[in-house]
Steps between C-alpha positions, in 0.01 A plus 500: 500500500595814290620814722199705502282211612804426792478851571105539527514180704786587778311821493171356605657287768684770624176766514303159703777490713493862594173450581487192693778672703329812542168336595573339844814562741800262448423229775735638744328409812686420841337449803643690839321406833537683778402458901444814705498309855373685817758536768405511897666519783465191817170684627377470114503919445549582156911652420519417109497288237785307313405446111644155352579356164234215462672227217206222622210454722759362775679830508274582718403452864384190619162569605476818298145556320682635220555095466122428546442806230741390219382146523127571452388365224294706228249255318707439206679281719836678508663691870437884505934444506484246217297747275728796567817306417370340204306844284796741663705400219228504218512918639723760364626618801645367851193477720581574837255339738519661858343335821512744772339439872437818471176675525424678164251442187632230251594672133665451180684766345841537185787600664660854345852409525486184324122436390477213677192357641433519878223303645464600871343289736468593904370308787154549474462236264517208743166608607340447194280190446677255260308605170575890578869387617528358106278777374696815655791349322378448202371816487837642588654269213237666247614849550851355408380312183381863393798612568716247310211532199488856442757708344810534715463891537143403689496617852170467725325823529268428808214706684322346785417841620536655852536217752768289245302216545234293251216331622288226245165664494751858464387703189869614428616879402565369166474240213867463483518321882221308454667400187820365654271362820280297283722341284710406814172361652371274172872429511462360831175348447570294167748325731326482831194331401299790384506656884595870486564549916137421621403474147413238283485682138315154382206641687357710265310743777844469710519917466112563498463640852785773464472599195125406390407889623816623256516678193716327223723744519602466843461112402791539352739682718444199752780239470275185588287559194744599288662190622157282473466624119878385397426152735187471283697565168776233581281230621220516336621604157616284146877560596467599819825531718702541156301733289474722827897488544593567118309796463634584881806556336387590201371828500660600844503707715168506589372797722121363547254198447347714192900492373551157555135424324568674205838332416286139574204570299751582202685264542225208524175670341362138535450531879351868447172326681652303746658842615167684478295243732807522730428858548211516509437213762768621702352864462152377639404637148582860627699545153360751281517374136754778385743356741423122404593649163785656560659197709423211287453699149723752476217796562352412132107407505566264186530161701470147346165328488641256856557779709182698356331216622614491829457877549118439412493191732581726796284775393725738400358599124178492371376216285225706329678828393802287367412238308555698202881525596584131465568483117842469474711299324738207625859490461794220725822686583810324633703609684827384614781502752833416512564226703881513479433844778170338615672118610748683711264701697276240550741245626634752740112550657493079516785521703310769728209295559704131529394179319253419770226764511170434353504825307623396085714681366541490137665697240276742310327389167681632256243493218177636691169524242350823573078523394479855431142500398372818579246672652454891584368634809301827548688812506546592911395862656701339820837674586793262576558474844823601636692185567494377158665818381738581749708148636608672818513758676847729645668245737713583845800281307529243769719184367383261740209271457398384891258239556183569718581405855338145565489319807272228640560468845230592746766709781334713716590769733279749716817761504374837501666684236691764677618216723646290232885355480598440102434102511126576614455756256632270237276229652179716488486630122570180379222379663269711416619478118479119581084611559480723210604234281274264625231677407603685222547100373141449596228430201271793613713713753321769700681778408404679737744299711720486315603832491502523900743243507740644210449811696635327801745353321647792324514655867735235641721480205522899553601436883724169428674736207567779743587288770765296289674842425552596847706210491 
């Protein structure tokens, strides 16, 4: 090998290297558990809480249901405990998993000092049924694998708007928190069996009564669609779970579903269709074509002769004045990945999901034969609508992702209000969020109802919140 050719050669290994480097954090991950344990005194009045270093399940107290919670198992077979011990060291970052008998809203959120990972999760979870118990986690978990995926300067930037809360049939402040929301939710769903809370995103009118009456706009600033369209994309997509996750981290940080779409489309023009009926399924066809465009085409009205099809199949263009537009010519572009970067990221997501989910997970194709056949729509007199334009809106900053409150038990309590002690406060909003769930869950809520119950419920948590800090 002469010198030049050495020296071209070590330099080429040493630019992939950079890269490869560059592209994911060095698999640093630790895992610290911790155990925030009520304290109370012989007549079983509240006077603290001691916090423990958990090293295994039998760390903690026999009898605990932090036992019964670790040990449920999520359906691909492994212990909620199993899971997080095994994909904490595929992370960056130390996760620190906190239990806490607490009474507070489960979150995930990077820790300042250090940037690790904090998952957060409080007593209200042993109230959950067992496919919300494995869900709220998982969600949780998801807002951590953003985290990990994005670049390490990425922060979340939350608004849930006044009351700090988010409900699933919410339309949120902004694109951005429905963003993070979302992808926590099809997260959570991939690996829960497709259920979303009371959701199952396999049904494909699962989100029709709540948002049937929406604009597609507000569609999208409502996490369990936003979550529903990525579910859709992973499992019902050519490359599902992996294509989703390279171009994750690919084009990251995303700030909206239209961000996150755009990178994807680019990325895999071949699923351009798959994409559109996705939307506009999921939109209850409330999509205007301009936004169609500019999520699965980049904005331009040249689109190949599949996904003209499809847009005429659904009505959206006119047959008659078009058909002189369709006389383009044909051309097959490749194009290709590296799957030096592209292995590595994907076997970090097959560790996410474990061996024994039904979801494959594959790497991407690497040599993907593009049709670009060619056909041009009709000029539009239609103005863009906002949320294709703008990805979000200004933000409060908040770094925590929460999880909605869920809880499944049917407690009752005729306490009047002004009468209540802190545990009967607690006990009445949860359960009338445990009601609003129910039938926000519902295939055809009344809505009516449903917004006398959140009423009622955001009244309790008001009084249980102002009650708690009289403490």
């Amino acid at each position: 090998m002469t010198k030049n050719r050495f020296y071209n050669y070590f330099k080429f290994i040493f630019i992939l290297a950079l890269i490869v480097s560059c592209s994911l954090p060095a698999f640093a991950g630790k895992l610290n558990i911790t155990y925030e344990r009520l304290v109370t005194d012989e007549y079983g009045n509240e006077i603290g809480y001691n916090t423990y270093q958990i090293n295994s399940i039998k760390d903690l107290p026999i009898g605990s249901p932090w036992r019964t919670y670790l040990e449920t198992k999520l359906p691909n077979g492994s212990t909620i405990y199993e899971y997080v011990k095994s994909v904490s060291g595929q992370l960056g970052q130390t996760l620190n998993v906190h239990l806490s008998d607490s009474d507070s809203t489960c979150c995930s959120y990077k820790n300042p000092n250090d940037n690790s990972y904090n998952l957060d999760l409080y007593n209200c979870v042993h109230s959950y049924s067992k496919e919300n118990k494995t869900f709220v986690f998982l969600h949780e978990f998801g807002h951590v694998v953003m985290l990990n995926t994005y670049p390490e300067y990425y922060s979340f930037s939350i608004n849930y708007g006044e009351d700090g809360q988010h409900y699933l049939d919410e339309i949120l402040p902004d694109y951005n928190t429905a963003w993070i929301e979302g992808w926590a939710n099809a997260f959570g769903a991939v690996n829960n069996g497709g259920l979303c809370y009371g959701y199952n995103l396999n049904d494909k009118d699962a989100l029709k009564g709540f948002l049937g009456n929406k604009t597609f706009d507000e569609m999208t600033r409502n996490e369990v669609f936003v979550g529903k369209v990525l579910y859709e994309l992973m499992a019902n997509i050519d490359g599902g779970v992996s294509a989703a996750y390279a171009e994750f981290y690919k084009s990251s940080p995303h700030f909206s579903l239209y961000d996150f779409c755009k990178g994807y489309v680019s990325s895999y023009p071949q699923n351009k269709v798959a994409l559109a009926k996705i939307l506009v399924e999921n939109s209850f066809g409330k999509i205007s074509l301009n936004d169609l465009l500019l999520y699965v085409n980049g904005g331009s009205r040249t689109v190949s002769k599949e996904l003209y099809a499809y847009l005429e199949s659904v009505g959206m263009v006119n047959t008659t004045s078009n058909s002189n537009n369709n006389n383009n010519t044909s051309t097959n572009n490749t194009t290709t990945s590296k799957p030096s970067i592209w292995s590595r990221i994907v076997s970090f997501f097959k560790n996410l999901f474990g061996r024994k989910t039904n979801t494959v997970v594959s790497e991407p194709t690497t040599n993907n034969k593009v049709n670009t056949s060619v056909a041009n729509l009709p000029a539009s007199n239609n103005s863009v609508s906002n949320v294709s334009l703008s990805c979000f809106m200004e933000s409060d900053g908040t770094n925590r992702a929460i999880a909605p409150i869920m809880n499944d038990s049917n407690k009752a309590t005729a306490v009047e209000m002004n009468t209540m002690t802190l545990k009967e406060a607690q006990e009445e909003y949860l359960k009338y969020y445990a009601e609003y769930t129910e039938l926000v869950s519902s295939q055809n809520p009344d809505m009516q109802k449903v917004n006398k119950v959140r009423s009622k419920y955001t009244e309790a948590y008001k009084k249980y919140i102002e009650l708690k800090n009289k403490k």
